[in-house]
C-alpha positions in Angstrom: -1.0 7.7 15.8 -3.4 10.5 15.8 -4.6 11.8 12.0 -4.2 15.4 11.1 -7.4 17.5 12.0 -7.2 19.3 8.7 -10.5 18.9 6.4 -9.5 17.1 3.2 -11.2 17.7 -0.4 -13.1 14.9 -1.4 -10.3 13.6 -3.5 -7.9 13.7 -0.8 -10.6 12.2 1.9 -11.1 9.8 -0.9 -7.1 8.4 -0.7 -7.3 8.8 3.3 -10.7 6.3 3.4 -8.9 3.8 0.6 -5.5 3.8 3.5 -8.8 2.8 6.0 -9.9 -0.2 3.8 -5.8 -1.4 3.1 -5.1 -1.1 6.2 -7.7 -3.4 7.1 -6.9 -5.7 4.6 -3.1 -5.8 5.6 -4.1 -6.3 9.4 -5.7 -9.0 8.2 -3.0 -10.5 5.8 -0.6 -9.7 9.0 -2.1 -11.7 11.3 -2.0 -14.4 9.3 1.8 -14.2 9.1 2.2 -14.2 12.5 0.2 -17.4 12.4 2.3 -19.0 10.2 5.0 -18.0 12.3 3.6 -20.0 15.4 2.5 -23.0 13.2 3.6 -26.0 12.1 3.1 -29.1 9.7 0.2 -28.8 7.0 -1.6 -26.0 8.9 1.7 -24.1 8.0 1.1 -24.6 4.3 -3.1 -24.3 4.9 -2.1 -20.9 5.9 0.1 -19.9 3.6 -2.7 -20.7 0.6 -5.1 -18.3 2.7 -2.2 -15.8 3.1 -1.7 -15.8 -0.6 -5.1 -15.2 -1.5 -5.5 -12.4 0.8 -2.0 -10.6 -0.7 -3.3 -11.8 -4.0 -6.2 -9.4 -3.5 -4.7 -6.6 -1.3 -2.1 -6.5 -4.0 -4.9 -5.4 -6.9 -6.8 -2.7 -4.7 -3.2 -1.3 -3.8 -2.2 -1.0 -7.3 -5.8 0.6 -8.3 -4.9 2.9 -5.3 -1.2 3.9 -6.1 -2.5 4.9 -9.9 -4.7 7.5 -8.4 -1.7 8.9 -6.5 1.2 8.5 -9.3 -1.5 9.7 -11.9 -3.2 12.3 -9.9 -1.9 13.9 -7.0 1.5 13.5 -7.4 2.1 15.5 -10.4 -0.2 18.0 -9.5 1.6 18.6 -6.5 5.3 18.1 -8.2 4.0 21.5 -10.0 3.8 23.3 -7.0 7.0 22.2 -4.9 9.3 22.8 -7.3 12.6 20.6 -8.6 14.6 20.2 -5.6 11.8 19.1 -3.4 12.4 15.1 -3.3 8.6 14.6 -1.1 7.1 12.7 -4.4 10.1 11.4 -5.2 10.3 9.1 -1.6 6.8 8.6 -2.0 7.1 6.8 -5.2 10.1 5.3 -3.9 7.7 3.4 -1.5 5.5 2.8 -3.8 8.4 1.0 -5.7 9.6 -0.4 -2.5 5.9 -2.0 -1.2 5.1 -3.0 -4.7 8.5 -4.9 -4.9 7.7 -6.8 -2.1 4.2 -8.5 -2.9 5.6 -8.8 -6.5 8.1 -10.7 -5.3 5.9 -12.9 -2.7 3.4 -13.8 -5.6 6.5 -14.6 -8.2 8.0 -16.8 -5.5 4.8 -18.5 -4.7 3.6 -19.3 -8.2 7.1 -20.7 -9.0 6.9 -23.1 -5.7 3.1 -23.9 -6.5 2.2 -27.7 -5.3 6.3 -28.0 -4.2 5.9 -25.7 -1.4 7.0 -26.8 1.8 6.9 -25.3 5.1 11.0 -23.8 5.1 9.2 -22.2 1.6 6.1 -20.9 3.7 8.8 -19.3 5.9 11.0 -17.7 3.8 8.4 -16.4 1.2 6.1 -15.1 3.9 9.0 -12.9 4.8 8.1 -10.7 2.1 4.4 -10.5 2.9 5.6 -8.9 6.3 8.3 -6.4 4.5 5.0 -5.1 2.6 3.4 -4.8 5.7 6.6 -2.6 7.3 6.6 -0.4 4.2 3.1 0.7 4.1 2.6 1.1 7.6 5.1 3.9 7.5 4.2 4.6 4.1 0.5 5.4 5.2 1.1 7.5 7.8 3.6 9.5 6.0 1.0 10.4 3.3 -2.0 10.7 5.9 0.3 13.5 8.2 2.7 15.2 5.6 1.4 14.9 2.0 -1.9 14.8 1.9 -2.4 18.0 4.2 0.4 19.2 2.3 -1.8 18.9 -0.8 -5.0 20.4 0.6 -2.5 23.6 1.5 -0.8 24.0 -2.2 -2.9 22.2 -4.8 -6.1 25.0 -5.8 -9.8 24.0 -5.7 -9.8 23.9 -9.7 -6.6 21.2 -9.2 -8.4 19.4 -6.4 -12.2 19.4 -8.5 -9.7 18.1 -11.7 -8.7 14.7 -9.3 -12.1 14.0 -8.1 -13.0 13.8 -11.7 -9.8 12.0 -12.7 -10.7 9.4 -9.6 -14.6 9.0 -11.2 -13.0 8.0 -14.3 
């Protein structure tokens, strides 16, 4: 997947190096899901703790990262495309969607806690790879549509006003 070769503002390059850092975060989360998948016995369960913590953690920075975009940029550029443009409105969709997903890992990890076996492991770890799924796509939606998309409509008072609002 090649990125576009438009220059970003420094609020969009901002959003385009936070997708670097989550994506590295949820390669690293991933593979730990496909190790989980292999493994068996209390290894399985060993995993599943480290998994947690890592979702645990990607799960903050994506939130902090999805506030600058439903705050920010997506109203700003809801101005410009008018009502019956739906682009924000599937990109909060998969906001929804991802944020769904690693809600409903944590809740179902918390409410196994010391109970958790390795069928739990399974099942629950299922949603840790749906997250995965969604934001993978997500990502490189925003990275080859919206974001040059934004740089094109939003004016350089609008993209100054979200490097401020990002400071903040």
């Amino acid at each position: 997947m090649e990125a576009s070769n438009d220059v970003l503002s420094a609020s969009l390059q901002q959003l385009m190096d936070e997708h670097v850092s989550l994506r590295t975060d949820m390669d690293h989360f991933y593979e730990i899901t496909e190790d989980i998948e292999i493994e068996t016995g209390p290894a399985v369960v060993e995993l599943f703790a480290k998994l947690y913590e890592k979702v645990s953690s990607f799960n903050h920075k994506l939130k902090a990262h999805s506030k600058r975009e439903e705050e920010g940029l997506f109203p700003m550029m809801t101005r410009h495309l008018g009502e019956h443009d739906r682009t924000i409105e599937v990109m909060e969709f998969e906001h929804e969607k991802a944020e769904q997903h690693l809600q409903d890992f944590l809740t179902e990890a918390d409410m196994k806690g010391h109970s958790l076996d390795e069928d739990d492991v399974q099942w629950i770890t299922v949603y840790a790879v749906q997250a995965h799924a969604t934001l993978t796509q997500h990502f490189a939606k925003e990275e080859k549509v919206l974001f040059p998309l934004a740089e094109k409509i939003l004016s350089v008072e609008e993209k100054v006003e979200l490097e401020r609002m990002f400071r903040d």
